[in-house]
Backbone of each chain as nested JSON, in Angstrom:
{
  "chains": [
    {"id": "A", "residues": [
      {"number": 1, "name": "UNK", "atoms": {"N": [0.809, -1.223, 0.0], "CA": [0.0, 0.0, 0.0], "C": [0.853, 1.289, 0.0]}},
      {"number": 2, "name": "UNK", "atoms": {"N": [2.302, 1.342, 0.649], "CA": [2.815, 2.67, 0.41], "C": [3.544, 2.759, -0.837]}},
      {"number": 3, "name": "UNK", "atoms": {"N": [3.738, 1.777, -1.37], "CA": [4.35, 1.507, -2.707], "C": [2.775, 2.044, -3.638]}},
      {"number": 4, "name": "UNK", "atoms": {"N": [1.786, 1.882, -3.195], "CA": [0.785, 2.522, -4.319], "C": [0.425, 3.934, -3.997]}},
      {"number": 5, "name": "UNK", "atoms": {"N": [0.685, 4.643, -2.558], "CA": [0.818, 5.809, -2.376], "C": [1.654, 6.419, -2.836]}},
      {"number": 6, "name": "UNK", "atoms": {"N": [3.154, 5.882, -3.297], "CA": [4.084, 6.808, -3.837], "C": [3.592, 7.07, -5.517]}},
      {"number": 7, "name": "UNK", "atoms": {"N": [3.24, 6.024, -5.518], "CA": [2.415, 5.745, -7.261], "C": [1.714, 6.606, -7.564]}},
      {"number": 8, "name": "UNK", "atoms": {"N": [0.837, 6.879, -6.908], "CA": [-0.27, 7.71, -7.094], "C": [0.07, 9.356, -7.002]}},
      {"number": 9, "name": "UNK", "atoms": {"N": [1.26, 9.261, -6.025], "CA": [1.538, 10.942, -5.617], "C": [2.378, 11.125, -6.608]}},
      {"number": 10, "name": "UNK", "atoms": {"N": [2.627, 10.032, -7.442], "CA": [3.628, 10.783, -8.784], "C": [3.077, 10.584, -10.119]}},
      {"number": 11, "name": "UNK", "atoms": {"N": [1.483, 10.517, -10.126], "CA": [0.714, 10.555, -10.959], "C": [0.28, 11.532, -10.851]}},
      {"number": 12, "name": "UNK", "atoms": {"N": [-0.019, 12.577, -9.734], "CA": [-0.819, 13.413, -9.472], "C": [0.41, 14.658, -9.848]}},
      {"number": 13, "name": "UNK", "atoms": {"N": [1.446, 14.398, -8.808], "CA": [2.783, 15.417, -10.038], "C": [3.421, 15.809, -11.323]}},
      {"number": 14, "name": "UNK", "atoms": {"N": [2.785, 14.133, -12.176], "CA": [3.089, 14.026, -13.603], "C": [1.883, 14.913, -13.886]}},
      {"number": 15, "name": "UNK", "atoms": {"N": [0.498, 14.444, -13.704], "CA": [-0.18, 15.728, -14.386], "C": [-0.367, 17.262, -14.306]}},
      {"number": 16, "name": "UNK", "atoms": {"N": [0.0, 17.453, -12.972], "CA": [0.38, 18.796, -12.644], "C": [1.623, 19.181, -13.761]}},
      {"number": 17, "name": "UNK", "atoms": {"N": [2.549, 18.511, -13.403], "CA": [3.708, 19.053, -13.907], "C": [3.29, 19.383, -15.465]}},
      {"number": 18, "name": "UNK", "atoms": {"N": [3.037, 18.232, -16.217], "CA": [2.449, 18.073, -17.758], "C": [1.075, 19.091, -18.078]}},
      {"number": 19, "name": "UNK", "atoms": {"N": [0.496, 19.344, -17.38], "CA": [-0.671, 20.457, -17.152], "C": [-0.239, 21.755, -17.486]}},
      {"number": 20, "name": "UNK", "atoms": {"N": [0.802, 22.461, -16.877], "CA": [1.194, 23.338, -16.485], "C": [1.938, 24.327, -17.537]}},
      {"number": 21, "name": "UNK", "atoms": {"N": [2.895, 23.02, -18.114], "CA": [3.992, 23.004, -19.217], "C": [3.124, 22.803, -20.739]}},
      {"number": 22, "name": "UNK", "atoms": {"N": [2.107, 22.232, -20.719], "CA": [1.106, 21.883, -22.279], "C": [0.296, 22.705, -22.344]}},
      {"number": 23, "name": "UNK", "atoms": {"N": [-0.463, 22.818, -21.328], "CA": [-2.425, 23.27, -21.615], "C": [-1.617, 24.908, -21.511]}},
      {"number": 24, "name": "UNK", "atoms": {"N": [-2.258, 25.516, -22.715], "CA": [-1.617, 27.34, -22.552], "C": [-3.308, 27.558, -23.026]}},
      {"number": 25, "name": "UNK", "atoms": {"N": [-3.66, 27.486, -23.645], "CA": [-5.012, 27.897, -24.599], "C": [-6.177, 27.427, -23.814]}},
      {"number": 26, "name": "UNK", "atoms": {"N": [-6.434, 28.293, -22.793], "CA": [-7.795, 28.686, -22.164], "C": [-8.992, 28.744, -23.162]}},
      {"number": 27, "name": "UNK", "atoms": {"N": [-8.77, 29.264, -24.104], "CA": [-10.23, 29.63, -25.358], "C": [-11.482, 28.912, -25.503]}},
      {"number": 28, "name": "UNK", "atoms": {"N": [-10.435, 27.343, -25.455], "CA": [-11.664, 26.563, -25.346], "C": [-11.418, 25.082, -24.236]}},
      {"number": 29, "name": "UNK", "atoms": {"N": [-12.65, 24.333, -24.193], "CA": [-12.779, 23.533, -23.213], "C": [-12.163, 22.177, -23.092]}},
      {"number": 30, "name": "UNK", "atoms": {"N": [-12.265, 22.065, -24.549], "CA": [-10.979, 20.75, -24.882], "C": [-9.78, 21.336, -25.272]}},
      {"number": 31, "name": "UNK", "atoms": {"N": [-9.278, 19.79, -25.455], "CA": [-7.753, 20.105, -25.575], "C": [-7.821, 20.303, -27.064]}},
      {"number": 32, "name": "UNK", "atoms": {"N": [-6.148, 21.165, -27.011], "CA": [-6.526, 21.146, -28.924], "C": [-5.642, 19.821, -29.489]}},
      {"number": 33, "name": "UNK", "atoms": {"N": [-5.152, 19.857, -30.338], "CA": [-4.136, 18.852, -30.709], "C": [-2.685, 18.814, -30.694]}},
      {"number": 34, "name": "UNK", "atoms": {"N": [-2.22, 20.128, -30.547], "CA": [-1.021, 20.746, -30.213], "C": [-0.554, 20.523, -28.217]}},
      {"number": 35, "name": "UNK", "atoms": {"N": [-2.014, 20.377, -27.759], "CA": [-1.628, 20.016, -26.532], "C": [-1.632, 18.31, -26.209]}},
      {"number": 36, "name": "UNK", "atoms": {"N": [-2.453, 18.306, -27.034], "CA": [-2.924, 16.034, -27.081], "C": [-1.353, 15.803, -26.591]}},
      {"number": 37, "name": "UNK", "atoms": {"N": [-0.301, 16.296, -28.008], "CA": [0.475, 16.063, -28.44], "C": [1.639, 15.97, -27.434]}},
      {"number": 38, "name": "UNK", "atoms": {"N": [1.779, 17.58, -26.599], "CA": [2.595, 17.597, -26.08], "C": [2.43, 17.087, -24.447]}},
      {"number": 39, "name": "UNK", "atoms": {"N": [0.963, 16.296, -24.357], "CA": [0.873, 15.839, -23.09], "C": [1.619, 14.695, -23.41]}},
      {"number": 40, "name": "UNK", "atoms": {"N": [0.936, 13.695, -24.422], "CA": [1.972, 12.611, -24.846], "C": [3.219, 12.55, -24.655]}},
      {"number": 41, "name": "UNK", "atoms": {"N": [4.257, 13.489, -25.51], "CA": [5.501, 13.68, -24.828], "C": [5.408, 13.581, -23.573]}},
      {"number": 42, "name": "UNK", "atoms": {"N": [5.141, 14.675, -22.97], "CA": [5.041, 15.103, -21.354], "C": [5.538, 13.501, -20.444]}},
      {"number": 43, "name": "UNK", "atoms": {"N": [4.285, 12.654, -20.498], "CA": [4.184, 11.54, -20.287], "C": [5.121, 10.667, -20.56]}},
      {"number": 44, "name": "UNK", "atoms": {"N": [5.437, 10.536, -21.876], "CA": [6.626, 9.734, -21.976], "C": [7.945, 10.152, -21.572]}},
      {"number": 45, "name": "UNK", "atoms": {"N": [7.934, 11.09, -21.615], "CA": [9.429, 11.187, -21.241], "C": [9.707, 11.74, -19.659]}},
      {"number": 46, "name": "UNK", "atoms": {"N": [8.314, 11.889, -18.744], "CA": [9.117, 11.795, -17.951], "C": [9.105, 10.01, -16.989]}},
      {"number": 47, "name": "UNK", "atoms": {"N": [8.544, 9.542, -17.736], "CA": [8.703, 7.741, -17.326], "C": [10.068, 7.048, -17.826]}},
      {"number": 48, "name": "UNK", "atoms": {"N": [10.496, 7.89, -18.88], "CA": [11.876, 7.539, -19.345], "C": [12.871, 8.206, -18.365]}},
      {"number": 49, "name": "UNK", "atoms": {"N": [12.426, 9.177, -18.224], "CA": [13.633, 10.128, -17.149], "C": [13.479, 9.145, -15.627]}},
      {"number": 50, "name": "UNK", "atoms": {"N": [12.21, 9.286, -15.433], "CA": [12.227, 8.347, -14.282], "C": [12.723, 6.774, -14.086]}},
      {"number": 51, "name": "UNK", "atoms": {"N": [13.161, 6.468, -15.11], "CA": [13.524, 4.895, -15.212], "C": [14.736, 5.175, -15.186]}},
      {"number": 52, "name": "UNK", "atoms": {"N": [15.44, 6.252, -16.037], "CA": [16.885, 6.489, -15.828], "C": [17.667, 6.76, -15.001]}},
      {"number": 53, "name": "UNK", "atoms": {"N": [16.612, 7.396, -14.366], "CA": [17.096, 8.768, -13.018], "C": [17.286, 6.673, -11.78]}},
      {"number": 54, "name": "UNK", "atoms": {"N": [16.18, 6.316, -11.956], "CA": [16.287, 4.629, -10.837], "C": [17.591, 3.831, -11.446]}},
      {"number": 55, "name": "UNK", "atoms": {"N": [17.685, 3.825, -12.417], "CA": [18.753, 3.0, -12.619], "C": [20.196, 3.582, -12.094]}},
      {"number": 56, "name": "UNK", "atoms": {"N": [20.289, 4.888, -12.627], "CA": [21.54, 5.423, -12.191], "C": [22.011, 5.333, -10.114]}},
      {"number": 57, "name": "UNK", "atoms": {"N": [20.578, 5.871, -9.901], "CA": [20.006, 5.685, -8.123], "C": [21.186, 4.505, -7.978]}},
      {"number": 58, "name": "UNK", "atoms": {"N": [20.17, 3.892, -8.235], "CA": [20.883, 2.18, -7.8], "C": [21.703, 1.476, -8.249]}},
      {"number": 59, "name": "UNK", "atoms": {"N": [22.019, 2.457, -9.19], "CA": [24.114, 1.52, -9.028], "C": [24.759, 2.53, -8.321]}},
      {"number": 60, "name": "UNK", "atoms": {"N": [24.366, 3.498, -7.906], "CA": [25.488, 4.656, -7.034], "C": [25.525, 4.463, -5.592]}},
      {"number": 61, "name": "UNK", "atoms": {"N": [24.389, 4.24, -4.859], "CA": [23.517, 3.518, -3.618], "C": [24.895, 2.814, -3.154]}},
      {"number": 62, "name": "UNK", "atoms": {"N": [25.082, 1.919, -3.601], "CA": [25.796, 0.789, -2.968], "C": [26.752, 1.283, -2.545]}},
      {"number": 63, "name": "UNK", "atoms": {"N": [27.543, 2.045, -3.101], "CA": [29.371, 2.586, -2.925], "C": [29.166, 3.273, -1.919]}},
      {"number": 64, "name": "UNK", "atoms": {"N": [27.868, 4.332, -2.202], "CA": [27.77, 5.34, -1.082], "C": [27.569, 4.795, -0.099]}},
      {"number": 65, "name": "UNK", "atoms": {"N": [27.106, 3.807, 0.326], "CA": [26.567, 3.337, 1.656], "C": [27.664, 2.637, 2.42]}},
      {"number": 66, "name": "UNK", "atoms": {"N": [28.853, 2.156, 1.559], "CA": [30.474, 1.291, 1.601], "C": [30.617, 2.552, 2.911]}},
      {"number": 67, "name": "UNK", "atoms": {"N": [30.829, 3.375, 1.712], "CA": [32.005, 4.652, 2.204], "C": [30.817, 5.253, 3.685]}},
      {"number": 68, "name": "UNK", "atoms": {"N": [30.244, 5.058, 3.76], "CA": [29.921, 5.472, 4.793], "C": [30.131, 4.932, 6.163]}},
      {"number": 69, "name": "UNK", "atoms": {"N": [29.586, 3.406, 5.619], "CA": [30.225, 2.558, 6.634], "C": [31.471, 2.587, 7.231]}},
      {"number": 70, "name": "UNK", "atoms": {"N": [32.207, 2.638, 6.332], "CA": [33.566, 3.065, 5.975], "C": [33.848, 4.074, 7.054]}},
      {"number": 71, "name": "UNK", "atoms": {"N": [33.632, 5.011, 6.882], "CA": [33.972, 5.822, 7.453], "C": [33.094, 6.256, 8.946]}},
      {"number": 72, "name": "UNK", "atoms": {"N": [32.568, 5.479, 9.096], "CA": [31.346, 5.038, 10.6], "C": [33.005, 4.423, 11.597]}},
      {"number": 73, "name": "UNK", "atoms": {"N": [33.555, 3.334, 10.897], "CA": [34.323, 2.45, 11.591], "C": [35.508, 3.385, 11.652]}}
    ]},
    {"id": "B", "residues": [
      {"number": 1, "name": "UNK", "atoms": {"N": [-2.611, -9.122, 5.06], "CA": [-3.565, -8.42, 5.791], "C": [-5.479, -8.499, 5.397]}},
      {"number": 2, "name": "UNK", "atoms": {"N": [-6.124, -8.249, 6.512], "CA": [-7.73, -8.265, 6.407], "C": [-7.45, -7.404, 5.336]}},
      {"number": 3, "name": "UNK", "atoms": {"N": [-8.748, -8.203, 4.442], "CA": [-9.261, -7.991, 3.114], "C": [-10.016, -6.752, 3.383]}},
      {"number": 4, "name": "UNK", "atoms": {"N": [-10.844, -6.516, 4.571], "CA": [-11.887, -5.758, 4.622], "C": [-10.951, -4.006, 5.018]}},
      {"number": 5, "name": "UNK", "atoms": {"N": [-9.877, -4.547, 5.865], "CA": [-8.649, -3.72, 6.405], "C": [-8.516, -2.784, 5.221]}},
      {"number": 6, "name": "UNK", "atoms": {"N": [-7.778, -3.666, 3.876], "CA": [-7.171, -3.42, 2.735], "C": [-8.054, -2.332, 1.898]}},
      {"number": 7, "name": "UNK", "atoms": {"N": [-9.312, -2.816, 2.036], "CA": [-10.629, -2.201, 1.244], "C": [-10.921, -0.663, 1.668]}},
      {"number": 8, "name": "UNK", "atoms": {"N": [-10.356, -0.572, 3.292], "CA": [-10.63, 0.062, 3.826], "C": [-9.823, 1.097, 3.7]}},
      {"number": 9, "name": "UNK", "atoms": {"N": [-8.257, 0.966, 3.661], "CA": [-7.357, 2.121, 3.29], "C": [-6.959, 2.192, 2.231]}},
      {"number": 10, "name": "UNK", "atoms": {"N": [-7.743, 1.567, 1.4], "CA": [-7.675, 1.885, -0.289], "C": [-8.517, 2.97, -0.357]}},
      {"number": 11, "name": "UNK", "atoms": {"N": [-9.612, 2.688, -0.013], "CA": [-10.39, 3.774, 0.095], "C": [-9.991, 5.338, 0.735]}},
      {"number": 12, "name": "UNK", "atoms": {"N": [-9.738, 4.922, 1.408], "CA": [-8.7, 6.415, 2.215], "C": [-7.764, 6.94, 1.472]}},
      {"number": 13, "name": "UNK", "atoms": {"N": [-7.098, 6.107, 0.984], "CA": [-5.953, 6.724, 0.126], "C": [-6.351, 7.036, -1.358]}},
      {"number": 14, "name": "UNK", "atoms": {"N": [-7.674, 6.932, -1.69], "CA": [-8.122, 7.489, -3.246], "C": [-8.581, 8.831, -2.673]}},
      {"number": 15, "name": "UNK", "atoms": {"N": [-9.03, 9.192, -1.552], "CA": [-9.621, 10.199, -0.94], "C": [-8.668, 11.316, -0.742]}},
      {"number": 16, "name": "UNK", "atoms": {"N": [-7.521, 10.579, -0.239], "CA": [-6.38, 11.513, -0.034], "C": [-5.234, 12.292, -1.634]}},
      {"number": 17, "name": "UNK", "atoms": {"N": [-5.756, 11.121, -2.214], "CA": [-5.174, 12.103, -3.588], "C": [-5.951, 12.216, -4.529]}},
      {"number": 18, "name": "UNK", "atoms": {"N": [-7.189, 12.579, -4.173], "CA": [-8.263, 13.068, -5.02], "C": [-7.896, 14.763, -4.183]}},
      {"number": 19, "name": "UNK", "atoms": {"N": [-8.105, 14.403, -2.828], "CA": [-7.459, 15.933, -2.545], "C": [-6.431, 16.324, -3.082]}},
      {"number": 20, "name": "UNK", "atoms": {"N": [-5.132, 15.962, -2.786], "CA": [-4.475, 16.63, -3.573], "C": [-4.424, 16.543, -5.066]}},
      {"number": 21, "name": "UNK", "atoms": {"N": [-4.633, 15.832, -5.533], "CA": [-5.036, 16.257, -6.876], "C": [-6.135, 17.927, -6.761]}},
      {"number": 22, "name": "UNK", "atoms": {"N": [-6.873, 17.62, -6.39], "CA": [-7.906, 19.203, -6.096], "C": [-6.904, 20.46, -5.791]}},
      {"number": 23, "name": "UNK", "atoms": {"N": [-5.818, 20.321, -4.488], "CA": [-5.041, 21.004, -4.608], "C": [-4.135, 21.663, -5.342]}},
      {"number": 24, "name": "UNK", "atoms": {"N": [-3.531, 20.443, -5.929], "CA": [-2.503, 21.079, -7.537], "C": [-3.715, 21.657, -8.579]}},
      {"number": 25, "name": "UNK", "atoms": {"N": [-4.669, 21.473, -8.92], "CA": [-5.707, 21.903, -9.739], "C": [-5.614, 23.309, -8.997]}},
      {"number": 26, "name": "UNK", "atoms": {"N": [-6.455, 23.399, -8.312], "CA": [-6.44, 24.872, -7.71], "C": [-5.191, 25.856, -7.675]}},
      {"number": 27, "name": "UNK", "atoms": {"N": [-3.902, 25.382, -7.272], "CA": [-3.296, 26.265, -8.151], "C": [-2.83, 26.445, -9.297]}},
      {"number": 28, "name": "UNK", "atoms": {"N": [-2.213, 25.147, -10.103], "CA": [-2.329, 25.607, -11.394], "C": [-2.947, 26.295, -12.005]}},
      {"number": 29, "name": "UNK", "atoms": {"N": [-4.514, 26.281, -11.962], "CA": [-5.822, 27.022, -12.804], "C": [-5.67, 28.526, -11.885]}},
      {"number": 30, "name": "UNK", "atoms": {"N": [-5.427, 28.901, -10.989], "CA": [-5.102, 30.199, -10.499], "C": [-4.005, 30.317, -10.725]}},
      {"number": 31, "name": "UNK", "atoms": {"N": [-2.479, 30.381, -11.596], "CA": [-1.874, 30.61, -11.778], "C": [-2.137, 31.281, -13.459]}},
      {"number": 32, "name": "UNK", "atoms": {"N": [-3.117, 30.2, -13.861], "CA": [-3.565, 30.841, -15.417], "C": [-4.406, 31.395, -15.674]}},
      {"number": 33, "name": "UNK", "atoms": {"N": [-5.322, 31.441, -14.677], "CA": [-6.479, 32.164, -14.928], "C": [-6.559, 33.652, -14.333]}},
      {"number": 34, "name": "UNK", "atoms": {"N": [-6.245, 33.386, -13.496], "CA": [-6.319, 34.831, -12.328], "C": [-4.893, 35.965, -11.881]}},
      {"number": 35, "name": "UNK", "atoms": {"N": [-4.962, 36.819, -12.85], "CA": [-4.101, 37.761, -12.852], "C": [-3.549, 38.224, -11.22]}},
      {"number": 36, "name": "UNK", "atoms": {"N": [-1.978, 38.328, -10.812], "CA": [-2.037, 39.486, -9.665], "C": [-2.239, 40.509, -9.591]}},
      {"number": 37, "name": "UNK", "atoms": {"N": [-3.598, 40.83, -9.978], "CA": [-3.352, 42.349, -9.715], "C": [-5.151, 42.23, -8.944]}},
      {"number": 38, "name": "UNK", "atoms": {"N": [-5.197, 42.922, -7.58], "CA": [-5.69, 42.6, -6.615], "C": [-6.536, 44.204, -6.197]}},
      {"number": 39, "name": "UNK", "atoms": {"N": [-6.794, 44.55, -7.247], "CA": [-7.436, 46.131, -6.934], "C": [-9.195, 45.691, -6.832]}},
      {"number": 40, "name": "UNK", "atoms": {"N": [-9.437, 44.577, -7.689], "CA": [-10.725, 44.642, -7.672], "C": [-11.451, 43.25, -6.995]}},
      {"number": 41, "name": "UNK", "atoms": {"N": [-12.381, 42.852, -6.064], "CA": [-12.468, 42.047, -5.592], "C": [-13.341, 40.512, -6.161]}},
      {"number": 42, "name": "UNK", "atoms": {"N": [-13.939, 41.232, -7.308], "CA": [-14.848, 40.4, -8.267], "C": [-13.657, 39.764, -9.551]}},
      {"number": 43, "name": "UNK", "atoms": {"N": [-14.069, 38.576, -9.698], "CA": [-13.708, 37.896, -10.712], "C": [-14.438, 38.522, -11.748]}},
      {"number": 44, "name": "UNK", "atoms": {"N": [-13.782, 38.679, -13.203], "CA": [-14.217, 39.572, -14.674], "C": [-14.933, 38.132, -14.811]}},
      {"number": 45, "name": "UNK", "atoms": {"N": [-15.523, 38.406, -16.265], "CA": [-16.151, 37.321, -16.824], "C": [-15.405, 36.388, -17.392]}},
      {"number": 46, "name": "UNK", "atoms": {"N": [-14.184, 37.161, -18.046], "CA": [-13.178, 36.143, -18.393], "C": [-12.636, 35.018, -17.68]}},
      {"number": 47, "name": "UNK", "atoms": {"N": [-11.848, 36.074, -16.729], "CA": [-11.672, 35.022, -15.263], "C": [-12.725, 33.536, -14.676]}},
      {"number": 48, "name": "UNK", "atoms": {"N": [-13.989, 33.808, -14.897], "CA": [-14.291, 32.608, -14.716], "C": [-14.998, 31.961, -15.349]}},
      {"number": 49, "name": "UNK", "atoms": {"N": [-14.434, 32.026, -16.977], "CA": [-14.786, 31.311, -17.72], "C": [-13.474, 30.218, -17.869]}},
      {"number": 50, "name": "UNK", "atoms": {"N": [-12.614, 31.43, -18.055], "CA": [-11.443, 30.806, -17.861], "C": [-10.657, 29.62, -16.981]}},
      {"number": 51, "name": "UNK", "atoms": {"N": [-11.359, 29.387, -15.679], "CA": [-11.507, 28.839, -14.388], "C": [-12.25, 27.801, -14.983]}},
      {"number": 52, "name": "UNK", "atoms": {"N": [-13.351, 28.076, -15.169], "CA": [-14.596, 26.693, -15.893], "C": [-13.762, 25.462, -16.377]}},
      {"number": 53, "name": "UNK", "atoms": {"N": [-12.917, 26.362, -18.194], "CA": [-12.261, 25.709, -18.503], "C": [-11.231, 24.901, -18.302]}},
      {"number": 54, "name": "UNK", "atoms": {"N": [-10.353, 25.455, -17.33], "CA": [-9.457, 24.937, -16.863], "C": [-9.361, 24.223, -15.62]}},
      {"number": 55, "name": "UNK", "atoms": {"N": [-9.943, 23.495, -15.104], "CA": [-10.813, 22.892, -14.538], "C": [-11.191, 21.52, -15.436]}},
      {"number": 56, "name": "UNK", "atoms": {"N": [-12.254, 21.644, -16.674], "CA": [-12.48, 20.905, -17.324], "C": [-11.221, 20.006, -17.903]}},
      {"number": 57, "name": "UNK", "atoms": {"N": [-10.194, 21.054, -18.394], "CA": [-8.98, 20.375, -19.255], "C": [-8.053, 19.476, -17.795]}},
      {"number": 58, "name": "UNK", "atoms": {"N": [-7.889, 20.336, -16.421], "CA": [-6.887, 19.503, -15.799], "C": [-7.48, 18.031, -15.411]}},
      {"number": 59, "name": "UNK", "atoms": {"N": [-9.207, 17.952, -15.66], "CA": [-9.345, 16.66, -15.015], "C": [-9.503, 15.805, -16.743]}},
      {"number": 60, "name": "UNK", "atoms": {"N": [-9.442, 16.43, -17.745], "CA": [-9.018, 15.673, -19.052], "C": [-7.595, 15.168, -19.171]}},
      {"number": 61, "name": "UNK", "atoms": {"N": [-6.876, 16.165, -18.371], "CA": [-5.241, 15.671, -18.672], "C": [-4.945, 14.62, -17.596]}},
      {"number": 62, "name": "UNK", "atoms": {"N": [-5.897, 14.725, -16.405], "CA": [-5.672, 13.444, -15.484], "C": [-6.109, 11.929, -16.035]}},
      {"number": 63, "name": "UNK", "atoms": {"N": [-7.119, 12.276, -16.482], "CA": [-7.619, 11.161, -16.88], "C": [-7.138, 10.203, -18.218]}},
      {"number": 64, "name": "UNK", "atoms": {"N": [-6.234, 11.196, -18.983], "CA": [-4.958, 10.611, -20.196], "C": [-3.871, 10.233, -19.232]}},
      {"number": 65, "name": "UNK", "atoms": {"N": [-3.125, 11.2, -18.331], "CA": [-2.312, 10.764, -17.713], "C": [-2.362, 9.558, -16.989]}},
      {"number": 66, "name": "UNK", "atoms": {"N": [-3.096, 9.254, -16.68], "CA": [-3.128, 7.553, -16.355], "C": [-3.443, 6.479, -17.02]}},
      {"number": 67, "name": "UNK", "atoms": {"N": [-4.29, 7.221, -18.136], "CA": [-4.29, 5.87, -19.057], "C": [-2.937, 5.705, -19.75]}},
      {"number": 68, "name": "UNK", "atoms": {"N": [-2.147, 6.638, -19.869], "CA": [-0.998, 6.566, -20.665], "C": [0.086, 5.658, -19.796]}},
      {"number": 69, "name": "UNK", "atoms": {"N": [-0.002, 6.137, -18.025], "CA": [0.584, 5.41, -17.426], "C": [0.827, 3.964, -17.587]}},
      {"number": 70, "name": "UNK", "atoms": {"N": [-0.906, 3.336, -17.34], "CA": [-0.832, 1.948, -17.483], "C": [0.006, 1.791, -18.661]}},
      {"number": 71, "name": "UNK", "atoms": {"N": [-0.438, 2.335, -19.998], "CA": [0.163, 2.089, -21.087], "C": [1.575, 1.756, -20.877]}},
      {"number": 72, "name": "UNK", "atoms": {"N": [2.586, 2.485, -20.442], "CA": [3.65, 2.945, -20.662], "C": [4.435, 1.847, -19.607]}},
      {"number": 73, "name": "UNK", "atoms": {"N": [3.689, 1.601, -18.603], "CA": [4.02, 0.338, -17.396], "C": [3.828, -0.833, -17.813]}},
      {"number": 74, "name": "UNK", "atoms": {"N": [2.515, -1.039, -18.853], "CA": [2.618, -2.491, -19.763], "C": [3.508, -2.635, -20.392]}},
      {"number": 75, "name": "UNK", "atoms": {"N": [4.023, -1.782, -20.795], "CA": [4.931, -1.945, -22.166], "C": [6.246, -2.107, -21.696]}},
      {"number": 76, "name": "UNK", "atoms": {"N": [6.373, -1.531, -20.278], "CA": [7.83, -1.531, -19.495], "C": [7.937, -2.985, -18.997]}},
      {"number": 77, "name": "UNK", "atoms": {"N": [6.846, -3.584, -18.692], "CA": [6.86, -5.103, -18.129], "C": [7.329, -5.855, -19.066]}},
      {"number": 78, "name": "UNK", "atoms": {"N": [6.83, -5.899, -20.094], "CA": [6.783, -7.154, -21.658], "C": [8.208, -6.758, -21.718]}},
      {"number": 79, "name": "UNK", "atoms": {"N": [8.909, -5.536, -21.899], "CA": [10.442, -5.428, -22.612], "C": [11.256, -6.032, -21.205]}},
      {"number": 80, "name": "UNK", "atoms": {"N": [10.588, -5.879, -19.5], "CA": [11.202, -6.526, -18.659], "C": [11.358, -8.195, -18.822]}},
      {"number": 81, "name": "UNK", "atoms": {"N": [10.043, -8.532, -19.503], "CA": [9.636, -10.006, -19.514], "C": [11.256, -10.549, -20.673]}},
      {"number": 82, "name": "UNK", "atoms": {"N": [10.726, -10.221, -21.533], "CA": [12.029, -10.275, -22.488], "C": [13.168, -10.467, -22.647]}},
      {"number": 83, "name": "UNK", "atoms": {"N": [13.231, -9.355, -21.929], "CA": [15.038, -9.27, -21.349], "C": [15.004, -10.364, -20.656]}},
      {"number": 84, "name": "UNK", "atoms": {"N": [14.484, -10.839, -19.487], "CA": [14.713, -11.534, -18.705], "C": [14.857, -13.191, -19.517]}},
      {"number": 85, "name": "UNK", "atoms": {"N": [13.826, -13.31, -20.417], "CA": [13.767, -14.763, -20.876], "C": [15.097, -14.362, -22.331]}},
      {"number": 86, "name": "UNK", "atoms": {"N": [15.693, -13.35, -22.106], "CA": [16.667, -13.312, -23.174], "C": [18.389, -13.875, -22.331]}},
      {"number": 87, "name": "UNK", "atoms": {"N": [18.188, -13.206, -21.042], "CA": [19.361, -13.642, -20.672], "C": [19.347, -15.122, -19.919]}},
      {"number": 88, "name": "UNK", "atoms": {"N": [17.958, -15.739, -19.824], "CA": [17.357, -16.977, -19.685], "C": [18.418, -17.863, -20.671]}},
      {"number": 89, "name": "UNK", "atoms": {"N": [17.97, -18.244, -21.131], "CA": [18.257, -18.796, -22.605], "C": [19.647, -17.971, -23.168]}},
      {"number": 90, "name": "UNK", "atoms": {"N": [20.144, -17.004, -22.952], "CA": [22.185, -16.989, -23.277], "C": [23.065, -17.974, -22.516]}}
    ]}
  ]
}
């Protein structure tokens, strides 16, 4: 369950964030296609950034936690 | 854990980010809609039409944003599945 709370609170940031940065054209009530578009992006790439940003996380994690120890003793 | 337990703070926790979801809505759409300038105490007509709309579009972009999610999490599993039955079988 907190693994679906973090889920959810970074669903609710992806659309904020993607909201914010796409939707400009108040005029009308839908989206136009220029925004479809760039929510799409929006979306994808920050699930790509986020997969990258975890991978890098967790090969760096380990050393750091050495040297800490490390330097605990 | 109780099933009924589970049911129970599922529920709580759609509640809790339906609020904040409401929250980021509220300011985003007052960031675009509603000018600083604070001389007059009535919203113009623009202003809350403008509000209407935007409103309408952030719970359109929520509701792509998660379908795209699943999308994008299926598709991350199958290339996980893959890989995995690729270095299976090397």
């Amino acid at each position: 369950l907190p693994q679906l709370r973090d889920f959810l609170l970074v669903y609710n940031r992806m659309t904020e964030l993607c909201f914010r940065h796409c939707v400009c054209n108040l005029n009308y009530r839908l989206l136009t296609a220029r925004e479809e578009s760039c929510l799409h992006s929006c979306a994808a790439r920050l699930v790509h950034a986020n997969h990258r940003l975890m991978g890098a996380y967790v090969q760096l994690v380990p050393s750091l936690l050495q040297r800490r120890a490390a330097s605990r003793e | 854990m109780d099933p009924l337990r589970a049911q129970q703070l599922a529920a709580e926790l759609e509640v809790d980010m339906m609020a904040d979801m409401y929250n980021r809505m509220t300011q985003a759409c007052h960031r675009k809609c509603v000018p600083p300038y604070y001389k007059d105490a009535e919203l113009s007509k623009g202003e809350s039409v403008c509000l209407d709309r935007c409103v309408a579009k952030y719970l359109e972009v929520h509701e792509r944003m998660g379908k795209k999610l699943t999308e994008l999490s299926v598709q991350d599993e199958e290339l996980l599945k893959r890989m995995q039955q690729g270095t299976g079988t090397a």
